[in-house]
C-alpha positions as CSV (number, residue, x, y, z in Angstrom):
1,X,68.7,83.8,147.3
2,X,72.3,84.4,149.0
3,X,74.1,81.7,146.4
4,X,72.0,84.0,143.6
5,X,73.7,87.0,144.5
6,X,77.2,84.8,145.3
7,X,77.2,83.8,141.9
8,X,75.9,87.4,140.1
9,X,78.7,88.9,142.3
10,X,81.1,86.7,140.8
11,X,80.2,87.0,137.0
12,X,81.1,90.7,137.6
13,X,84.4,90.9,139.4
14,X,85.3,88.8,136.7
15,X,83.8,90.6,134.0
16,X,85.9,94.2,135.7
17,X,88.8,92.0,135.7
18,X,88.6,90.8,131.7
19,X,88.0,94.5,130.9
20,X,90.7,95.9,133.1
21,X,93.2,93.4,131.5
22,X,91.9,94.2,128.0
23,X,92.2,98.0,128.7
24,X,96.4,97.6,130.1
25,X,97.0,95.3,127.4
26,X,95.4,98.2,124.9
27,X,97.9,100.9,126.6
28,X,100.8,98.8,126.5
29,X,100.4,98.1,122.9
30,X,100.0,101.5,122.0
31,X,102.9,102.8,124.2
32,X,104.9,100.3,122.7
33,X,104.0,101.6,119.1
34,X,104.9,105.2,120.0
35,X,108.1,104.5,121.1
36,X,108.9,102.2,118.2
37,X,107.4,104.4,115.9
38,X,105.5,101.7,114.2
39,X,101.6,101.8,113.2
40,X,101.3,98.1,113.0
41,X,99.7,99.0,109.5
42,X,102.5,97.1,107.4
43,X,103.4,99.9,105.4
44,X,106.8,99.8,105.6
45,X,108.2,96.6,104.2
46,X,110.6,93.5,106.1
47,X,113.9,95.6,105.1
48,X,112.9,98.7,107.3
49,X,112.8,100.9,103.9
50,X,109.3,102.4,103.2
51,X,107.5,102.1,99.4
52,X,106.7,105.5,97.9
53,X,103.2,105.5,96.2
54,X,101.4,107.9,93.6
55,X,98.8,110.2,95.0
56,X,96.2,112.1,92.9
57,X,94.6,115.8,94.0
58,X,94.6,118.8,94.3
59,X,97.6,121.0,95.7
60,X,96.8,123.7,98.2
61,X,97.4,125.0,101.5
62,X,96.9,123.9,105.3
63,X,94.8,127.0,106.0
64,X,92.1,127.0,103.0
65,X,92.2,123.3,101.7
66,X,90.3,123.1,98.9
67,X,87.9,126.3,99.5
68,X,89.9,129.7,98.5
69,X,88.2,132.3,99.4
70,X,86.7,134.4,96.3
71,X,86.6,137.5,98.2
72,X,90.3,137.7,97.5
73,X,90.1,137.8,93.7
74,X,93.0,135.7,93.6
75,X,93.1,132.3,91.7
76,X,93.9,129.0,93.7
77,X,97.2,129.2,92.7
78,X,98.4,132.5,93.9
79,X,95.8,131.8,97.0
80,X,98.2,128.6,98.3
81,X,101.4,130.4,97.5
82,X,100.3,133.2,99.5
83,X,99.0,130.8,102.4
84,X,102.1,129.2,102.3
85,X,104.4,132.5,102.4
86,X,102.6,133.6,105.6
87,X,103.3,130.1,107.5
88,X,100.4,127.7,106.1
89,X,102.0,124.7,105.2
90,X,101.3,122.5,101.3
91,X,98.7,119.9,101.5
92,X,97.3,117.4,99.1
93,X,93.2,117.2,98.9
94,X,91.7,114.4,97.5
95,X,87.9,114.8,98.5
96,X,87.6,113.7,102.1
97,X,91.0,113.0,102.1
98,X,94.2,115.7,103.1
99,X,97.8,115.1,103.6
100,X,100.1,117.4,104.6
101,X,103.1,117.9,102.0
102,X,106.9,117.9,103.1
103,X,109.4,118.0,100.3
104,X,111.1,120.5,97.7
105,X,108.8,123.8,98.0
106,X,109.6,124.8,94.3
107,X,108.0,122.0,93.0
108,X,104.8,122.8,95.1
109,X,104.9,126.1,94.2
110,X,104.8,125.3,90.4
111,X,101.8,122.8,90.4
112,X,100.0,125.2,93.5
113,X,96.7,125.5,93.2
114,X,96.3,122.3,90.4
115,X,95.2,118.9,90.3
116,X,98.4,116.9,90.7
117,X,100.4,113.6,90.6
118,X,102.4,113.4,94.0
119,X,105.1,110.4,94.2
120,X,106.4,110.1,97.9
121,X,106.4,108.3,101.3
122,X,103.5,108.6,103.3
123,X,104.1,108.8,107.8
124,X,100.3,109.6,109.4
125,X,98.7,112.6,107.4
126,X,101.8,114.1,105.7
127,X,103.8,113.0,102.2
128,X,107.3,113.3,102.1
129,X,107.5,114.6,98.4
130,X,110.0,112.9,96.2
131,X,108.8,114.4,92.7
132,X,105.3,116.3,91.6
133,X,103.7,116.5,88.4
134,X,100.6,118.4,87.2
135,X,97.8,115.8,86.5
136,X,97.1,115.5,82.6
């Protein structure tokens, strides 16, 4: 019975120890890709520059999304320019999806509120805008 509980014994010290070095090895590799600033995701290509992409949806603001209120009597437009004024920032909705917009707030302003074509450089949840069109 003793060599039993021998053996059990060491099955699970060495099962803590696999899992402890899996968990430090899961640290260090994200410590290392916040300092780098690198997902590990392969956007960004070998030169270091990143691709910009199209994305398709709707233009509106960080505080309503894609749910103005009614109440206001506003249309979605003048909603997300009003959002924005007071502090809320642009965003892009694309059903479950939201990015937060950075870029040339005139542009914004003129396709607010409107199904749109954003071209631009996506970091996490926000597009750095490099041009906007209303979508057709």
């Amino acid at each position: 019975m003793k060599t039993n509980r021998v053996w059990f014994e060491s099955v699970a010290l060495g099962t803590a120890m696999a899992c402890a070095l899996a968990l430090l090895i899961a640290v260090l590799a994200a410590g290392t890709a916040a300092v780098t600033g690198r997902s590990g995701s392969g956007q960004a290509n070998e030169s270091g520059s990143e691709q910009q992409r199209t994305y398709e949806g709707m233009v509106t603001c960080s505080r309503c999304g894609a749910r103005h209120s009614a109440a206001l009597a506003k249309t979605a437009g003048d909603c997300t320019r009003q959002c924005v004024h007071g502090g809320a920032g642009f965003a892009l909705v694309d059903g479950e999806r939201s990015y937060m917009l950075e870029g040339n707030e005139m542009l914004l302003k003129k396709v607010a509120g409107q199904r749109a074509r954003v071209v631009g450089v996506v970091r996490g949840n926000t597009i750095t805008v490099s041009s906007v069109a209303a979508a057709g």
